[in-house]
Each structure stands twice: as structure tokens, then as C-alpha cells.
N, C-alpha and C positions, 0 to 999 in steps of 0.2 A: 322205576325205570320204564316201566307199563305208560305209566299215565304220562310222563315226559313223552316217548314214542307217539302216544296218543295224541299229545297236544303237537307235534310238530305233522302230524298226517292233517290234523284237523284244518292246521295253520297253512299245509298247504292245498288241499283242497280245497277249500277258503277263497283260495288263492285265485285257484285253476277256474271257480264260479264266477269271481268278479272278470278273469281275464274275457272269458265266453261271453257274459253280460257286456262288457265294454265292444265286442265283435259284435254282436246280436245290435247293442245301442248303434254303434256305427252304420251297419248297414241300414236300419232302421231311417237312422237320419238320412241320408243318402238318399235312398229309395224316397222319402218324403222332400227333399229337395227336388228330386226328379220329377216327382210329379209334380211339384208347384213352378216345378219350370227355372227354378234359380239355381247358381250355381257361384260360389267365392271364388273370386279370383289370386293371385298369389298377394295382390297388392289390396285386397281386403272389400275392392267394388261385385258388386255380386250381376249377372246380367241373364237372360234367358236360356237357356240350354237346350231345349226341346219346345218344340212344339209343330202342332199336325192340322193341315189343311184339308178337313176329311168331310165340310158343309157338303151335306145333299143341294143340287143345280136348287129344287122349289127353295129351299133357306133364301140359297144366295139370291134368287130373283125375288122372294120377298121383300125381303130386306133390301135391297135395292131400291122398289119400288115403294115403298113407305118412305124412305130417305130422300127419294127425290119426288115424294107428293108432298113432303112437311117442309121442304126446303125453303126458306124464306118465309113463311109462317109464323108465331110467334114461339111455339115448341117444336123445332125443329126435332126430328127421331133417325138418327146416325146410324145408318147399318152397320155399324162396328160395333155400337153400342149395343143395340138388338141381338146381334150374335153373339156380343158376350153373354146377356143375359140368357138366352137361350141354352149357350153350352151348358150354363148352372143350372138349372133346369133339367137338362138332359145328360148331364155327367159327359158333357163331348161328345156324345152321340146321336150322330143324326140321321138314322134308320129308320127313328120310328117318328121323323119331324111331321106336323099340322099346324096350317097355318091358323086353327083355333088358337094355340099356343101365341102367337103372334098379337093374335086381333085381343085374347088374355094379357097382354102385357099392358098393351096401347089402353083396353081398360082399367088396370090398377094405377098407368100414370096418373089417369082422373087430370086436373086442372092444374098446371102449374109445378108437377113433378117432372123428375127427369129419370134417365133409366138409374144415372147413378143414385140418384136419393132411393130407388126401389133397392137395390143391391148393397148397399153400406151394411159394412157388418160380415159381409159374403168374400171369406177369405182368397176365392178363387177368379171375380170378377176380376182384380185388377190383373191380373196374369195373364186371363183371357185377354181384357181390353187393351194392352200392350201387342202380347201376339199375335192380337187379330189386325191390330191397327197397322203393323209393320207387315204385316201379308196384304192390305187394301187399300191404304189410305191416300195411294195414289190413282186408284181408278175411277174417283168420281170429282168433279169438281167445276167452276164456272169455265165455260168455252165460250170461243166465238170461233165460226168455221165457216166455212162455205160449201154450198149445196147447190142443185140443181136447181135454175126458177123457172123450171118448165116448156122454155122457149129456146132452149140450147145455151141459154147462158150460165149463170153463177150471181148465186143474193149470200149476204150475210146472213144466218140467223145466228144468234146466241142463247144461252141457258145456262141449266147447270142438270148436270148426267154423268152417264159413262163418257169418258175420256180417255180408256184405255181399248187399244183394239184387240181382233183374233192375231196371229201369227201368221197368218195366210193371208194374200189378199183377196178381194171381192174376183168373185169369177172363176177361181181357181179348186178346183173340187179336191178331194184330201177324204183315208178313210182314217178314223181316231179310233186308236187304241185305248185302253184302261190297263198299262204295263207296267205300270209305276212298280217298284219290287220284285221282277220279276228276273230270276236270275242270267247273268250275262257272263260268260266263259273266256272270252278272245282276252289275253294277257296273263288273267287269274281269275279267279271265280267271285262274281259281285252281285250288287242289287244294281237292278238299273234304275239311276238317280232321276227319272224325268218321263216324259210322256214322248210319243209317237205318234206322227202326223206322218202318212204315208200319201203318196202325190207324184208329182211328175216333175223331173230334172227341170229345170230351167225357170220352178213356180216363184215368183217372187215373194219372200218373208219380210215382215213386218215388225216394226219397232212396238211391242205392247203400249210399252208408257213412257214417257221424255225422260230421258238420262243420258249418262256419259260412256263412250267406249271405255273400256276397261280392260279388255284384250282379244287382242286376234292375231291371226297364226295357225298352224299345224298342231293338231294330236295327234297322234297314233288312234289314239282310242273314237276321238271326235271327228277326226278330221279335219278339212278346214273348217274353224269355229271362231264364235263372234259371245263376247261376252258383254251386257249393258249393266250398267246399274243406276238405281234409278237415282234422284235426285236427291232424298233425303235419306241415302246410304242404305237403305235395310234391306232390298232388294238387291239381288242379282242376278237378271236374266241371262239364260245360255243358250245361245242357238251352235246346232252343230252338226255334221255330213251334208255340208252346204257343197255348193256345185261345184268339180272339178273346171281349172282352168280359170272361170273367173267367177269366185266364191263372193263376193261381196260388190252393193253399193256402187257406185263412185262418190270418191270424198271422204270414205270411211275408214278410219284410221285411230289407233287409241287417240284417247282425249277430244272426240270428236262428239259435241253435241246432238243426239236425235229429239225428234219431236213423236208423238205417238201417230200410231199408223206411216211411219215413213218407211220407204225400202230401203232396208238395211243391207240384205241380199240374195241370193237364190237357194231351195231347193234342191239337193243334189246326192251323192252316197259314197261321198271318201271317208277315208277314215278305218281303224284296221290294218294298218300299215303304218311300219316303221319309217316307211318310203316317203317322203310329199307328193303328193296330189296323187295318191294313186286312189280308186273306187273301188275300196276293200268290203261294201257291202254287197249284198243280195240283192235289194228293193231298195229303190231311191226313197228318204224320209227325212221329214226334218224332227232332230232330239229336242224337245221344249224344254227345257228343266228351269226352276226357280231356286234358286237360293236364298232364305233367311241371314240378315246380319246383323248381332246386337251388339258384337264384340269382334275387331279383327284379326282378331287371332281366330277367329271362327271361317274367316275366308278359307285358308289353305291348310288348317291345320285339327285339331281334334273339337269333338262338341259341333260340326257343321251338321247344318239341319236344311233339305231337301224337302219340298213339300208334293204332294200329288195334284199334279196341276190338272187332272182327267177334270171335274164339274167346272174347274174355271177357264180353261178353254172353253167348252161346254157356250156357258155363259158369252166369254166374249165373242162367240161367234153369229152374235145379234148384232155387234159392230163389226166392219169389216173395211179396209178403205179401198177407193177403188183406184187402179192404177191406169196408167197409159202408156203405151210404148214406145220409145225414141224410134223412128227408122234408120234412121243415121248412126246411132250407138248402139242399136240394140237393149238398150237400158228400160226399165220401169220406175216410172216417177209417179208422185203419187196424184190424185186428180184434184182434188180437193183440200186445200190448206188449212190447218185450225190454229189457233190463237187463245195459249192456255191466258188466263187474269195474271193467275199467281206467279207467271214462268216467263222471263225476258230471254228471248234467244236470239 
């Protein structure tokens, strides 16, 4: 009767070890999905779940600048690609980036490799190279624009570059915050999903990169707000405490196509109010926020991933376009028109 007793304590404790192991396995896997960034869906496709825009400004302007010296070359070097290899390198941390590390890469390609042939095998490249490529992949590429020819007119030049501008435009002074996380109370207690560009009511905002209205209207939380996204879906720009009375553009309306550096709208501090158009802030600022999209159920609902736009504003504010103002409307238009290859508008 001993050893029967014994064997049913054994059998369940037995029991009670495999249950914890199957707990411990679970979270395990999880945790290990999360960090490689994927995630099952109910329907079996798996897509990105996380991921962190956290390049120090030298990365980003490396990389940049090696992307558009090799461009048209015969080994072309894709600052997506560079940064992927780098994360791997640096376990995603770019604290302690050198661009030794960089000018190391560009030496192991030697003759005729690529950054993928260096990284094959490197479970984490492709994760990065996806993530990275849906956070950039629209900010550089061939233009044709117009500029100043010195004599008060306008010449064509073309290339291939930055094609994405700052959020401000050229002229318009702004002090930048680094507040990405930083807690926000008015409704319920939160992170604040976006950057702070603090400025003066009436400053004209800027379309970053060519996409399609997506939404505009009234927050509470936003205020009047303007949401873009960009062309090939992964992005979603949010502009938001845009100016009372008249918050946007003219012509801007969902499903309205922008070109990059166009005025979208103004500068202003509604928002905070259940009210429309009241100026429920303190300091007039425009909220910059990006959104990541690999999957649309990520727009409005769980798994939405927020990036710290602080070094990439940073960055774009080497482009800037420069605007003119209507007397007659009151309006700012932009001064110089660009002309993407890849983009019929």
C-alpha cells in the first residue's frame, strides 16, 4: 500500500515537472521569437513584431554616405545593408559605434562580395535587413529637383540621395527634444509614442517622404492631426497639435497624394481636449511619430511598434525645403519641386 502511494506521488509529481518545463519551454520560445522579431499569426504567416530605431546620428550619416559614394558603381554598399551588418556586430547597439567598424566591413567585402555573402549563416541579418529596410528604404533614391542657378532663377540638377526631408521647413527655427518614452498623463498614463519639435504657431510642416493621406481630423489626445503613409505601406507618418483654425495644407484630404518636402500643414498646440479645435497645450510643438507596418492588424491594434525618431530627424535636418508664401492666401507652398524616377504623381 506504501509503494502504490509512492508510485501515485511519484506519477504526480512527474507530472507537476513536466507541467513547469512545458511553462519555462513556452516562455522561452516566446521570449526567443521576440527577440528575433517574429511573431505567428492565427493564420499560420509569421511577420515582425518589434523592432527599435535606436542608430546613433554618425551610423546613420555613414551609411548614408558610403551608399550614395558606391551608388552606380559596380558594388554598390546599401546603407540598410551596412546597418544590418553592423547591428550583428554590435548586438543592436550603437553606443559604442566607430566608423573603423564601417571602413572593417568595406575591407572583408574585398572584390566582388556583398554585405550578404559576408553575413550568410548570421541568424539575425535577415531580421535586421527587413526592419531596417522598412524603417529607410524610402529615404534615399534617384531625384530630379530643382534648385537655385544663382541668378534668381531655377536649373534642374538630378542624382541619387536623400529624398526625404526634415518636418520643418527651411527658415523656420524649432528646439528638438529627445522624449521618445517619456511619460504623458492627460487621459491615462502612457509613453509618449514620438518626438517633439517645439516652434512657433503658424510654422509650416513638411511631408518627410511621398505617400498617401491616411487620416485627418480631431484627437483629443493629438489634436488636429495628419497621418501619411508612405508608398510601399511600412511606414506611417503622424503629424499632430497642428494649428488651430486652419490645421492643414490646402488640397489635403485622406487619399491625397504628397510628394516629399511638401506643406502638408502648420505648427500649432490643440489637442487635450475633448472639445475640437481647442489649444489644450502649454507650448506650441509639432508630435513627430513613425509607425512601423508589417502586418495590419498592427495599425490600430496590438504588436504596434513606435520608433524614436530623435537621430532621424537629427539627420534629416540636413534637408529642409524651402517654402514661399501666398499673400493672397496666406498659404506656404513649397519653392522648389522634385521629381522622384521611381514615383508618377
Amino acid at each position: 500500500m506504501v509503494l502504490h502511494l509512492d508510485k501515485r506521488r511519484l506519477a504526480g509529481f512527474l507530472s507537476l515537472i513536466l507541467a513547469l518545463f512545458a511553462v519555462v519551454l513556452s516562455f522561452y520560445t516566446n521570449v526567443s521569437a521576440e527577440a528575433s522579431g517574429q511573431q505567428q499569426e492565427r493564420d499560420g504567416k509569421s511577420y515582425i513584431k518589434w523592432a527599435e530605431m535606436n542608430f546613433s546620428l554618425s551610423a546613420l550619416q555613414d551609411t548614408m554616405e558610403l551608399d550614395i559614394e558606391t551608388y552606380g558603381k559596380l558594388y554598390h554598399i546599401s546603407w540598410i545593408d551596412a546597418l544590418s551588418y553592423l547591428a550583428c556586430k554590435n548586438g543592436n547597439s550603437w553606443d559604442g559605434y566607430k566608423k573603423s567598424q564601417l571602413d572593417k566591413m568595406v575591407e572583408e567585402l574585398g572584390e566582388g562580395n556583398t554585405v550578404d555573402d559576408l553575413m550568410q549563416g548570421n541568424k539575425y541579418y535577415t531580421y535586421y535587413k527587413e526592419s531596417f529596410s522598412a524603417m529607410l528604404s524610402g529615404l534615399l533614391g534617384v531625384y530630379e529637383k530643382e534648385a537655385p542657378d544663382g541668378m534668381g532663377g531655377k536649373k534642374i540638377v538630378s542624382g541619387y540621395g536623400l529624398i526625404a526631408y526634415s518636418p520643418i521647413a527651411e527658415g523656420f527655427s524649432y528646439s528638438h527634444y529627445d522624449d521618445f518614452g517619456v511619460s504623458r498623463s492627460y487621459g491615462y498614463r502612457r509613453s509618449h509614442m514620438g518626438n517633439d519639435l517645439m516652434g512657433y504657431v503658424g510654422t509650416p510642416v513638411m511631408s518627410v517622404e511621398a505617400g498617401t493621406v491616411e487620416a485627418i481630423g480631431w484627437n483629443q489626445y493629438g489634436g488636429w492631426r495628419l497621418g501619411i503613409r508612405s508608398l510601399d505601406g511600412k511606414r506611417s507618418y503622424y503629424y499632430a497639435h497642428l494649428r488651430k483654425g486652419r490645421p492643414y495644407a490646402e488640397g489635403i484630404e485622406v487619399g491625397s497624394k504628397v510628394k516629399p518636402g511638401q506643406v502638408i500643414g502648420y505648427l500649432g498646440m490643440t489637442g487635450y481636449s475633448t472639445k475640437e479645435n481647442v489649444n489644450g497645450m502649454n507650448v506650441p510643438h509639432l508630435h513627430f511619430g513613425l509607425q512601423l507596418i508589417f502586418d495590419e492588424s498592427q495599425k490600430e491594434g496590438t504588436n504596434q511598434i513606435w520608433l524614436d525618431v530623435y537621430n532621424l530627424v537629427r539627420l534629416l535636418s540636413k534637408n529642409k525645403a524651402t517654402v514661399v508664401k501666398d499673400e493672397k492666401t496666406g498659404e506656404y507652398i513649397r519653392k522648389y519641386d522634385i521629381t522622384l524616377k521611381s514615383i508618377d504623381f
